[in-house]
C-alpha positions as CSV (number, residue, x, y, z in Angstrom):
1,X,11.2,26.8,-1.0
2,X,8.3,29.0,-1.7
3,X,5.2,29.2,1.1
4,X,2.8,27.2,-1.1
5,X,5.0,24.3,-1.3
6,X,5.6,24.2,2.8
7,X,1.4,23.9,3.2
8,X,-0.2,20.5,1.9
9,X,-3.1,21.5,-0.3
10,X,-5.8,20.5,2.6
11,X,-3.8,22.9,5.0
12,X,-3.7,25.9,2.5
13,X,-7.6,24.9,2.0
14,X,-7.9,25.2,5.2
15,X,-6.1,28.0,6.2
16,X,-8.4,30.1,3.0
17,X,-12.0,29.3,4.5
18,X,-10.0,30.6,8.0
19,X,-9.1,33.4,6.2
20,X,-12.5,33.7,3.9
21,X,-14.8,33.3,7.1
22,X,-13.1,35.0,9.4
23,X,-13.4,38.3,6.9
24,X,-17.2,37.4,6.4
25,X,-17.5,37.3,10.3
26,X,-15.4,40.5,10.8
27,X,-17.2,42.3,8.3
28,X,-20.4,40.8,9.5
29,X,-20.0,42.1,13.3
30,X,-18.1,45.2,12.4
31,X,-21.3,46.4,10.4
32,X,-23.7,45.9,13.4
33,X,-21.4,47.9,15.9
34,X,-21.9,50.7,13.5
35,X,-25.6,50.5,12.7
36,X,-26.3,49.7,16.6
37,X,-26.0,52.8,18.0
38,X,-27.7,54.2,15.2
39,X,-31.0,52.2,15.8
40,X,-30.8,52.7,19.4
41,X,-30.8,56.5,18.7
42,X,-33.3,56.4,16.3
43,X,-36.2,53.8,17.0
44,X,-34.9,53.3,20.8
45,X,-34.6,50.4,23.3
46,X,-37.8,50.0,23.6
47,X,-38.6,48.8,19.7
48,X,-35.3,47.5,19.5
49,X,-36.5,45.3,22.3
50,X,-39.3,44.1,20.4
51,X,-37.4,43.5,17.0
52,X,-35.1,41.4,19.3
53,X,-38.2,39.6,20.7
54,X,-39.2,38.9,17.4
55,X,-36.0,37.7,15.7
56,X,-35.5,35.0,19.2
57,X,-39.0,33.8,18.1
58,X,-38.1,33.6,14.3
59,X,-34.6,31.9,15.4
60,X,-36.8,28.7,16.5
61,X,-37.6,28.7,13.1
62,X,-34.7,28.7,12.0
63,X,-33.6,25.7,13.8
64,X,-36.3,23.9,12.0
65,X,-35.8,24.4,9.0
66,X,-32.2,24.2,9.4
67,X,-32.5,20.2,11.3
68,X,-29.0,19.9,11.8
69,X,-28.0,19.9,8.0
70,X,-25.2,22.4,8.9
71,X,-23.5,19.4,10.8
72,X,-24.8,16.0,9.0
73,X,-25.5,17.7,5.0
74,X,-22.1,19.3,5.7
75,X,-20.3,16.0,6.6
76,X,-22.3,13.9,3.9
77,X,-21.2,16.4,1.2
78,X,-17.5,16.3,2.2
79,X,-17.6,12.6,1.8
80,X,-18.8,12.3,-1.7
81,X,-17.0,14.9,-3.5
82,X,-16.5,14.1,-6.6
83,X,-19.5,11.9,-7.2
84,X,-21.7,13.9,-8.6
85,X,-25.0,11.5,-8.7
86,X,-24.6,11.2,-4.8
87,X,-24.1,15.0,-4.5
88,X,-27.0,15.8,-6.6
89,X,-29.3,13.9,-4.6
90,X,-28.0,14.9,-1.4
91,X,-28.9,18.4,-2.1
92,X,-32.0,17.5,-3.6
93,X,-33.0,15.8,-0.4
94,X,-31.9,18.3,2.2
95,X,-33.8,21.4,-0.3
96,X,-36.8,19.2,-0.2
97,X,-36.7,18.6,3.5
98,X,-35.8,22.3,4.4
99,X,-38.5,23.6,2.2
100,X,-41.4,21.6,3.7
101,X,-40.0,22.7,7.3
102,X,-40.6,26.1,6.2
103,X,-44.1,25.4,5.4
104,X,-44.5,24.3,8.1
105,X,-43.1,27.2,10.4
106,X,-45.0,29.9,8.3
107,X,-48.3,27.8,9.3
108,X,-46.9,27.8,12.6
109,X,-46.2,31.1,13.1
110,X,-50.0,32.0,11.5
111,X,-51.4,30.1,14.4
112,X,-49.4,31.8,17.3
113,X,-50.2,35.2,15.8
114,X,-54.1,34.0,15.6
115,X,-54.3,32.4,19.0
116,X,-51.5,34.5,21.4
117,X,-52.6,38.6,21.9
118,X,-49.1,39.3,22.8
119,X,-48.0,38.2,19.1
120,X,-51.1,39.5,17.3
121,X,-50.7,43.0,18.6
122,X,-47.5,43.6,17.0
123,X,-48.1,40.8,14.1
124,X,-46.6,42.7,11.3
125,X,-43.3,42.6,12.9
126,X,-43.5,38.8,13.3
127,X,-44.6,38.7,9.5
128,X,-41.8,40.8,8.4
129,X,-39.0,38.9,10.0
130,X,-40.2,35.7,9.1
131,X,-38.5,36.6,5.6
132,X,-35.2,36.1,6.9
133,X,-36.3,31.8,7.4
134,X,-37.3,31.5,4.0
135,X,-33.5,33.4,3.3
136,X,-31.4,30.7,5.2
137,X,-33.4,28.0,3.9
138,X,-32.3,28.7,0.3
139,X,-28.7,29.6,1.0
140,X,-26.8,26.3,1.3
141,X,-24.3,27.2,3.5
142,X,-24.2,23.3,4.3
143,X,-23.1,22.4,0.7
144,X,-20.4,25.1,0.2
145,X,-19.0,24.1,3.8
146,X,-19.2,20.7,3.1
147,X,-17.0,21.4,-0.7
148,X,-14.8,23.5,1.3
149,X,-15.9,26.5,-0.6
150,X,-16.3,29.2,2.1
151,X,-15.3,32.2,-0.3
152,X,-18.9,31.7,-1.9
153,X,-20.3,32.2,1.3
154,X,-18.1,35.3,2.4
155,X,-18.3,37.2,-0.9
156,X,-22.0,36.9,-1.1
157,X,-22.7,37.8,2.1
158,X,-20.2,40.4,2.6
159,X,-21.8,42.6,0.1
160,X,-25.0,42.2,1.3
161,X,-24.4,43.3,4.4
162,X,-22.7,46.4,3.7
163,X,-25.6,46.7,1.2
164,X,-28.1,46.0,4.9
165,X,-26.2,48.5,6.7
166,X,-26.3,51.3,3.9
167,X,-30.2,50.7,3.7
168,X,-30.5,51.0,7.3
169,X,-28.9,54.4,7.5
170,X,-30.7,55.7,4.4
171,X,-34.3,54.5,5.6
172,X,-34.5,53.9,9.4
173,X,-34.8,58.1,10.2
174,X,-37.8,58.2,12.7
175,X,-38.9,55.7,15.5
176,X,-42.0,55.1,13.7
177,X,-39.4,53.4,10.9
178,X,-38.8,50.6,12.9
179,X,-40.8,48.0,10.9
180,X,-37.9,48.9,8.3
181,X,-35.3,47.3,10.3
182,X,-37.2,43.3,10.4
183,X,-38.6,44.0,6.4
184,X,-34.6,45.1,5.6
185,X,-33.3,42.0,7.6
186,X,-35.5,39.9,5.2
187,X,-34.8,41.5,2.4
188,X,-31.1,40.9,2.9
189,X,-31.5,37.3,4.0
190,X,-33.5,36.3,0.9
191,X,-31.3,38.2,-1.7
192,X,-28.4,36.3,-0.4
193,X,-30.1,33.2,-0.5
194,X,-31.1,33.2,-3.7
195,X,-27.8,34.4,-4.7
196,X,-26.4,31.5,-2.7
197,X,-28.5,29.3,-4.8
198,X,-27.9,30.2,-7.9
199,X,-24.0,30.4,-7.5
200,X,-24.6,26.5,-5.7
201,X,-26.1,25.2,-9.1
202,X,-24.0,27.4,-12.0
203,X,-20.1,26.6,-10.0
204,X,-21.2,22.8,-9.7
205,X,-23.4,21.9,-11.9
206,X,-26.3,20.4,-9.4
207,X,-29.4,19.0,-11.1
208,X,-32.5,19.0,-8.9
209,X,-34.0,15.4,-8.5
210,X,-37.0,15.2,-7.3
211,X,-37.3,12.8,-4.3
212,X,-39.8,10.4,-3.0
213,X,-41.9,10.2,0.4
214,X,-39.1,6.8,1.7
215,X,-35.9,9.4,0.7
216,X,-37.6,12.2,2.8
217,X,-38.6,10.1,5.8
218,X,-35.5,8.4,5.9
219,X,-33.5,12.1,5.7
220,X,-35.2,13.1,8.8
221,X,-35.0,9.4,10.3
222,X,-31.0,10.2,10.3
223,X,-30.9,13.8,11.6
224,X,-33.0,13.6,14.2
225,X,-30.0,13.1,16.7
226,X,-28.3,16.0,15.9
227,X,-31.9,17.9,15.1
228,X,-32.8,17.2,19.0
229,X,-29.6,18.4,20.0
230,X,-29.4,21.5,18.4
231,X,-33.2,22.6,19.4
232,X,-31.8,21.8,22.7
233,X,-29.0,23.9,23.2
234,X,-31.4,26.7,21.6
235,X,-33.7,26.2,24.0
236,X,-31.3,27.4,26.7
237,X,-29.7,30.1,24.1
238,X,-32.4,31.9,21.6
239,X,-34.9,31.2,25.0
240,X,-33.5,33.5,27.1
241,X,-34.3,36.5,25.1
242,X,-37.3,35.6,24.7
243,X,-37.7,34.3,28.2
244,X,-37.3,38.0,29.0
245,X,-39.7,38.9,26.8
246,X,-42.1,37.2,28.1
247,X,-41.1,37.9,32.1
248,X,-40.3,41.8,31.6
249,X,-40.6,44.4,29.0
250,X,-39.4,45.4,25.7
251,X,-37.2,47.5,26.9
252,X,-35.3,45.2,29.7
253,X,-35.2,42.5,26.5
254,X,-33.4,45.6,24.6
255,X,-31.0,45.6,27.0
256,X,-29.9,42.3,27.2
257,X,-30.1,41.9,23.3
258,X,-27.5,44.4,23.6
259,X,-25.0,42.8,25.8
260,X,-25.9,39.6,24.2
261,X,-24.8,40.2,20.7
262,X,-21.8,42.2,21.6
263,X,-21.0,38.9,23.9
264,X,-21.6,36.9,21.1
265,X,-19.4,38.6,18.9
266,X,-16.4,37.9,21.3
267,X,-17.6,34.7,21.3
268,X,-18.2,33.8,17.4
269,X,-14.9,35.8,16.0
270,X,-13.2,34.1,15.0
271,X,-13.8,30.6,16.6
272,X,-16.6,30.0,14.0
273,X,-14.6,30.5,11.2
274,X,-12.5,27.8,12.9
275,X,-14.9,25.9,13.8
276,X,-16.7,25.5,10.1
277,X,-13.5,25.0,7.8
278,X,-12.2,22.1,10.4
279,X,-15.6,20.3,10.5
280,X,-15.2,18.9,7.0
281,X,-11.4,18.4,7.2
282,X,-11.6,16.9,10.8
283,X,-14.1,14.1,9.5
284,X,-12.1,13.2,6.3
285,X,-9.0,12.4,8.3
286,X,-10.6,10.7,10.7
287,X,-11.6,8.3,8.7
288,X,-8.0,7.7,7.8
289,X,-6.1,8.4,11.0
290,X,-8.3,8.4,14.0
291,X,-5.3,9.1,15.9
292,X,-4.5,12.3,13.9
293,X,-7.5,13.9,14.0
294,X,-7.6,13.7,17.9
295,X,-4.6,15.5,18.3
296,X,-5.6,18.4,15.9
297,X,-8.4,18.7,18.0
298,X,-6.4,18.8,21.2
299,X,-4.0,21.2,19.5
300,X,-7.2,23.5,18.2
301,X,-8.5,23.7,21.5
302,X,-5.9,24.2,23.6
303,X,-4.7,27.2,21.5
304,X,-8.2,28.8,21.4
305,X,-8.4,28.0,25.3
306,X,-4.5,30.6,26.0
307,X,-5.9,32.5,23.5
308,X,-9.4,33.7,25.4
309,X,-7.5,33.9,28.4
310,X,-5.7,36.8,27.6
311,X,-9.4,38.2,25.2
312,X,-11.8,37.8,27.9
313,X,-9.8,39.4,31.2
314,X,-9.9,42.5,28.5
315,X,-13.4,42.5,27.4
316,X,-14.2,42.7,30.8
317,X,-12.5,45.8,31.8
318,X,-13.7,47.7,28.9
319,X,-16.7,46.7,28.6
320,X,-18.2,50.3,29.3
321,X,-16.4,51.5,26.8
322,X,-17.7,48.5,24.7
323,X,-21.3,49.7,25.4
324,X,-20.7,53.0,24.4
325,X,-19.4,52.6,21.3
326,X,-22.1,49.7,20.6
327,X,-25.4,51.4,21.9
328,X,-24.0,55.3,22.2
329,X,-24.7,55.2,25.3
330,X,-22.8,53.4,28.6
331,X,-26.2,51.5,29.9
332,X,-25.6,49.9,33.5
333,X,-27.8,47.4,32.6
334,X,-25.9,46.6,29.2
335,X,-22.8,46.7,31.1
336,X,-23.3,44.3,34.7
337,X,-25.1,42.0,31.9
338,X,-22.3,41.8,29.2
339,X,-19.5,41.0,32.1
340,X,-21.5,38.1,33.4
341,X,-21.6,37.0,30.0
342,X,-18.1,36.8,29.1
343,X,-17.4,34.2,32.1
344,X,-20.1,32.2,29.9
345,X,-18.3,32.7,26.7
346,X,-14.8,31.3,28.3
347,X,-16.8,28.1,28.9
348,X,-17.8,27.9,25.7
349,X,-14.9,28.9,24.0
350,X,-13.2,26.1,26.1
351,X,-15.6,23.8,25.1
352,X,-16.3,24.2,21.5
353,X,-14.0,21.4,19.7
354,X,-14.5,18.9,22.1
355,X,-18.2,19.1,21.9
356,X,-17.3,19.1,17.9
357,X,-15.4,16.1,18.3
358,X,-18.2,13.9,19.5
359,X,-20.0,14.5,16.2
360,X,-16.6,14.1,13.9
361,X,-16.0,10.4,15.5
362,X,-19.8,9.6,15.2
363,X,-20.9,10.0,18.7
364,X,-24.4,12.4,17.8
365,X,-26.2,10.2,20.5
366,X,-23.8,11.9,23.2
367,X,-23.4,14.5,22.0
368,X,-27.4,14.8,22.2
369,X,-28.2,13.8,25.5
370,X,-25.4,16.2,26.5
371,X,-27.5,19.5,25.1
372,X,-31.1,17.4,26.3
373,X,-30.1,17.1,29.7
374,X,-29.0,21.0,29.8
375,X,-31.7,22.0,28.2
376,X,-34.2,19.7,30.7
377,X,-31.7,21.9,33.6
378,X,-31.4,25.1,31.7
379,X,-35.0,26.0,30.7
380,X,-37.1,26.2,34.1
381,X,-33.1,27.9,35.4
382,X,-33.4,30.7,32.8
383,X,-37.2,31.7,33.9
384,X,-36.4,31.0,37.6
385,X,-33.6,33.2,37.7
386,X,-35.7,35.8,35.5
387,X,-38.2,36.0,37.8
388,X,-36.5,36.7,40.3
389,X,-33.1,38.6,38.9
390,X,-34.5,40.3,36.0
391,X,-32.4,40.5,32.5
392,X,-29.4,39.6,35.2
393,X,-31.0,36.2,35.6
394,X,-30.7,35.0,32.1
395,X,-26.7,36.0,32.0
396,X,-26.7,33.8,35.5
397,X,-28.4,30.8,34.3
398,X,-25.9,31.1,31.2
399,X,-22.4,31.2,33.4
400,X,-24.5,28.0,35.6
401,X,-25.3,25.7,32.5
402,X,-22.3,26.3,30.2
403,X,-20.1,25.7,33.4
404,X,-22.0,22.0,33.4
405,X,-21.4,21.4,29.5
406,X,-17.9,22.0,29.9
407,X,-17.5,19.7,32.8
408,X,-20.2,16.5,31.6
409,X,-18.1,17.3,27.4
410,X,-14.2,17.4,29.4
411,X,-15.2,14.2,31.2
412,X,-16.8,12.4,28.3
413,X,-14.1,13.0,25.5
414,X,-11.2,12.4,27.9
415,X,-13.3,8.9,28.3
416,X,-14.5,7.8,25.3
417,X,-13.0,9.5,22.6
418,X,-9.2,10.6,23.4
419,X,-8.3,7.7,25.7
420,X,-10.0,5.3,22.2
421,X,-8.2,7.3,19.8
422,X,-4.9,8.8,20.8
């Protein structure tokens, strides 16, 4: 019996947005390992600092504009497929939302440039990154993820990020370049998007609909749950980089910037790509078979959990070698802070389906007041422990909170949602 008769045709879908996001996310942290050390060369820590100061602050943005569409949009899309009224207006809604939100953040960004000095004196940096909100909000990422259509998503972004990284080495020569790198970031963001865009409306035939002032209100109304968690658990992620931009210097922020991303990419590959093509499978068979979709989230987990055990021990011990192939250089700084944030990374990686769960078996109120009350904890922790630790601080405050998540999330599923539905 051939392979392809062995796989049901929502496992084989499955296993290709694995396979297509997983590549997107390979190519997509290979390609800043190798331009890294480059800009660290070239514009410094310093600057690099400040970029990274700058795209933390734009992040919030982000999280605006995105309101939690990449969980409720996703789900909503994956349930009407094949209605293509529903769909239409479901896009049309979440566009219209998403644009407005970036309004919004533009005016908001005007206003801290205007009123704070420390913004205002390096404003064009702030201005330039902004671009890469306006990207994200016209990619929907949502609506591919919710179709199950990842290989949109990987073959648009793919090639512009080797087409980023090319740009970077051709036009970032000199430290007094570095505006380059935030204008370039923009540039790639909103090229995707639109690309995104246009492939969205030619491969499914979406109509825009314009929608009315009850439609909008109503939109918000029902992602405000997940909206309020998701600002939360940014507000003791994105905050600590800029927490230590605030507290210390540009070049301190560098540092940690450093140690953060190469953490996150540990983190992120490939449990995202996980992560986003079970989302929308998860929630369509739990509405069939409660009891089936708990155990593939058991299974998930605990195979990601043996997994990381075996990952993290060996990120640790190289991580000098890490650093030096990621900045060029073997920083101390880079190094103490990366290890401390690989004991966070285990939590999370530990963590990361069950949290998921709570959302797939409609549970966003928990799921929010889990991320509220760490983010109530976790925000006066992370300046605390900057004050008085420095860059180390924020990696501690990480290991502390994620450490609390794991254990309120373990305690809550084994509860509520395993003991109801296995």
């Amino acid at each position: 019996m051939r392979y392809k008769q062995l796989l049901s045709a929502g496992k084989r879908t499955v296993l290709s947005n694995v396979f297509s996001l997983s590549t997107l996310q390979g190519i997509n942290y290979v390609l800043p390992l190798i331009v890294l050390p480059y800009l660290i060369r070239v514009i410094g820590p310093e600057k690099f600092g400040l970029i990274a100061f700058a795209q933390a602050l734009v992040q919030y943005f982000m999280i605006i504009t995105d309101y939690g569409f990449s969980l409720t949009a996703t789900r909503n899309i994956s349930l009407c497929r094949g209605q293509k009224e529903k769909m239409c207006n479901i896009f049309s809604t979440v566009m219209t939302v998403k644009s407005l939100l970036t309004a919004l953040s533009f005016v908001i960004l005007i206003l801290l440039i205007h009123l704070i000095p420390k913004f205002r004196h390096d404003w064009l940096v702030y201005i330039l990154s902004f671009g890469a909100v306006v990207g994200s909000t016209l990619f929907p990422v949502w609506f591919f993820q919710g179709h199950e259509k990842m290989k949109y998503i990987s073959v648009i972004n793919i090639n512009g990020g080797i087409i980023y990284a090319i740009s970077i080495f051709a036009f970032v020569r000199k430290p007094a370049d570095f505006l380059l790198v935030p204008l370039l970031n923009s540039l790639f963001f909103l090229i995707t998007g639109l690309l995104g865009l246009f492939v969205a409306f030619q491969k499914f035939e979406l109509t825009f609909v314009r929608q009315t002032y009850a439609t909008i209100r109503e939109e918000l109304r029902t992602g405000w749950d997940i909206f309020i968690s998701i600002v939360a658990i940014n507000a003791y992620t994105t905050t600590r980089v800029f927490a230590i931009g605030l507290l210390t210097n540009n070049i301190f922020t560098g540092y940690y910037a450093i140690a953060e991303r190469i953490a996150n990419a540990v983190q992120t590959f490939p449990l995202d790509a996980f992560s986003q093509a079970l989302y929308p499978r998860i929630s369509k068979i739990f509405t069939r078979s409660r009891k089936r979709a708990a155990r593939i989230m058991h299974t998930v987990q605990t195979s990601f959990i043996f997994s990381y055990l075996v990952v993290i021990p060996l990120a640790y011990y190289f991580a000098p070698w890490i650093t030096r192939i990621a900045c060029g250089v073997a920083y101390p700084e880079v190094i103490i802070t990366l290890r401390l944030l690989l004991l966070a990374v285990f939590c999370i990686i530990a963590n990361a389906f069950r949290v998921q769960f709570l959302l797939v078996c409609g549970k966003p109120d928990i799921y929010s007041k889990i991320h509220v009350i760490a983010a109530i904890i976790g925000l006066p922790l992370i300046f605390l422990l900057i004050y008085y630790f420095s860059y180390a601080g924020a990696a501690l405050s990480t290991i502390i909170l994620e450490v609390g998540i794991y254990i309120a999330t373990f305690e809550i599923i084994r509860k509520l949602a395993l003991k109801k539905y296995s």
